[in-house]
C-alpha positions in Angstrom: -129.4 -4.1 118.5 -133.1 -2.7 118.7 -134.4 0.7 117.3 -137.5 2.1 116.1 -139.1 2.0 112.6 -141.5 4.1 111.0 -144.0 1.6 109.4 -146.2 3.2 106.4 -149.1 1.4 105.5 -152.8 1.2 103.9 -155.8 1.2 105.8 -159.1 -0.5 104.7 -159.8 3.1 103.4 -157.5 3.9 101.3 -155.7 6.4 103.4 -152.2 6.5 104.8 -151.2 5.1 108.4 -147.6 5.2 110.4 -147.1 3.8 113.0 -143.5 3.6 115.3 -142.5 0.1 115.8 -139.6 -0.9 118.4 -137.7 -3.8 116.2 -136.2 -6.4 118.0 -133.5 -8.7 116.6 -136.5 -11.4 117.6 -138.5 -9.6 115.3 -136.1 -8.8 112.1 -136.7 -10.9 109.2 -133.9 -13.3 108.5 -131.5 -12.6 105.6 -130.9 -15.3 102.9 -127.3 -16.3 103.3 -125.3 -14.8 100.8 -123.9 -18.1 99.0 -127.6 -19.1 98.6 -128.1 -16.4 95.6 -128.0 -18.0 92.1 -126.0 -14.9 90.3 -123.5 -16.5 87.6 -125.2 -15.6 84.3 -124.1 -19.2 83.0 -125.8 -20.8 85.9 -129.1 -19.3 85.2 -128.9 -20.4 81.5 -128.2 -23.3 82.1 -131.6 -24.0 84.5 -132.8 -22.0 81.9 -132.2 -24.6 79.0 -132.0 -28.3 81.1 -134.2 -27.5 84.0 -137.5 -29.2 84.7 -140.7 -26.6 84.9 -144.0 -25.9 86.6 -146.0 -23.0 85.6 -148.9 -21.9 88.3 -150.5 -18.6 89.0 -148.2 -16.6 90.4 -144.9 -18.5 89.9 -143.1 -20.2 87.3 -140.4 -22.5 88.8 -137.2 -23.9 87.2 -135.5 -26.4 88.3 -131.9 -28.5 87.7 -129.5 -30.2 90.2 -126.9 -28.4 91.7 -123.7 -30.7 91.3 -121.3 -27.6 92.3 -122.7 -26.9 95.5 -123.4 -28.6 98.8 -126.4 -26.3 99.3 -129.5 -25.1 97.2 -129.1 -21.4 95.6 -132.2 -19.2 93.9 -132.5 -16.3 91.8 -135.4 -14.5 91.3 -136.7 -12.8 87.9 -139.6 -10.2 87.6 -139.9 -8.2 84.5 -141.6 -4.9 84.0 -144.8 -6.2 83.2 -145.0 -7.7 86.4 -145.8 -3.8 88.2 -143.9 -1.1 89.5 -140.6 -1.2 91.4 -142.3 -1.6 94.7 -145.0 -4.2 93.4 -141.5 -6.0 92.4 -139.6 -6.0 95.0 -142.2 -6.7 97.2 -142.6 -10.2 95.1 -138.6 -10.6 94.9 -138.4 -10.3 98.8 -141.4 -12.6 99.6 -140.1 -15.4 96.9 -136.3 -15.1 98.5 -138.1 -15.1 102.3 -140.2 -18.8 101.5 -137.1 -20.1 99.6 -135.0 -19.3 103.2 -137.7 -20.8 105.3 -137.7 -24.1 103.7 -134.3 -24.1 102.1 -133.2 -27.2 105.5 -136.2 -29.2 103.7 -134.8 -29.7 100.5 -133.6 -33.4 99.7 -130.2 -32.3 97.4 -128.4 -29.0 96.1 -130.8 -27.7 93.5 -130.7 -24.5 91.2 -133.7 -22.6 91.4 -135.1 -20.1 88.7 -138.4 -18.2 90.1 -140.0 -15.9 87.5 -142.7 -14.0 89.5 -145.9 -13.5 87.0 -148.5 -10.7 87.7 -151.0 -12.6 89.6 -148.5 -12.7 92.2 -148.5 -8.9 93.4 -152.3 -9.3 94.2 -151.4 -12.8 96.1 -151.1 -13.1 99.8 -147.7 -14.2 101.3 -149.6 -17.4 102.8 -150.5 -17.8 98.8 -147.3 -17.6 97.6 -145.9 -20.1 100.3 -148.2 -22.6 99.4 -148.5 -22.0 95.3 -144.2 -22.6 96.1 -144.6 -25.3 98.2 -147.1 -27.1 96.0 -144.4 -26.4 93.3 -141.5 -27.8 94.6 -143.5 -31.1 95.6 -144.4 -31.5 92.1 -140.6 -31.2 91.0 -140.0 -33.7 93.5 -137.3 -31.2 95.1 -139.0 -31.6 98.7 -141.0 -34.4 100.4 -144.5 -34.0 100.5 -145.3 -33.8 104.0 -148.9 -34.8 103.9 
């Protein structure tokens, strides 16, 4: 069903702009399935202790094969140090939104552990996509497309 949103944003100044928005469901963000969220405490440890790792800029990426599962799950970790709530979840959303884009292109079930480091609030979302990307095709979790 469409309906308006009031959009608050930055200008190049520094001052505050809103504008109305009609959202469409063409326009709405997909949601990340709900069985794709890595939640059980047990499961992160265990990425945690026998995954394989790539540090970068903005992401750290932890990885182990999901035998339990027909598809690929994430969970997302940002600690305090990382910025405020809305620097945070701002990261969080972004990480979750690039894992459901190219969650089809993966070539098995795999358990992903995505600590978001500081760099990555100042990062574009085109940045992130890639640093992730780049990531994954050094775990050998997706096929390098180039």
């Amino acid at each position: 069903m469409p309906f308006w949103r009031v959009v608050v944003s930055t200008g190049a100044s520094g001052c505050c702009l809103k504008e109305l928005r009609f959202i469409t469901p063409a326009t709405q963000k997909l949601k990340l399935p709900r069985g794709a969220s890595l939640c059980e405490a047990a499961d992160i440890r265990h990425v945690r202790r026998h995954g394989r790792v790539v540090r970068g800029r903005c992401l750290r990426i932890q990885v182990v094969q999901d035998s339990k599962n027909a598809q690929s799950r994430l969970a997302v970790v940002t600690s305090r140090h990382v910025g405020l709530a809305v620097e945070r979840n701002l990261a969080r959303r972004q990480v979750r939104e690039i894992f459901r884009a190219v969650r089809g292109d993966f070539s098995e079930a795999w358990m992903f552990v995505v600590t978001v480091q500081t760099a990555a609030t100042r990062a574009s979302f085109a940045e992130l996509r890639e640093e992730f990307l780049e990531h994954c095709c050094t775990l050998r979790v997706i096929l390098d497309e180039s």
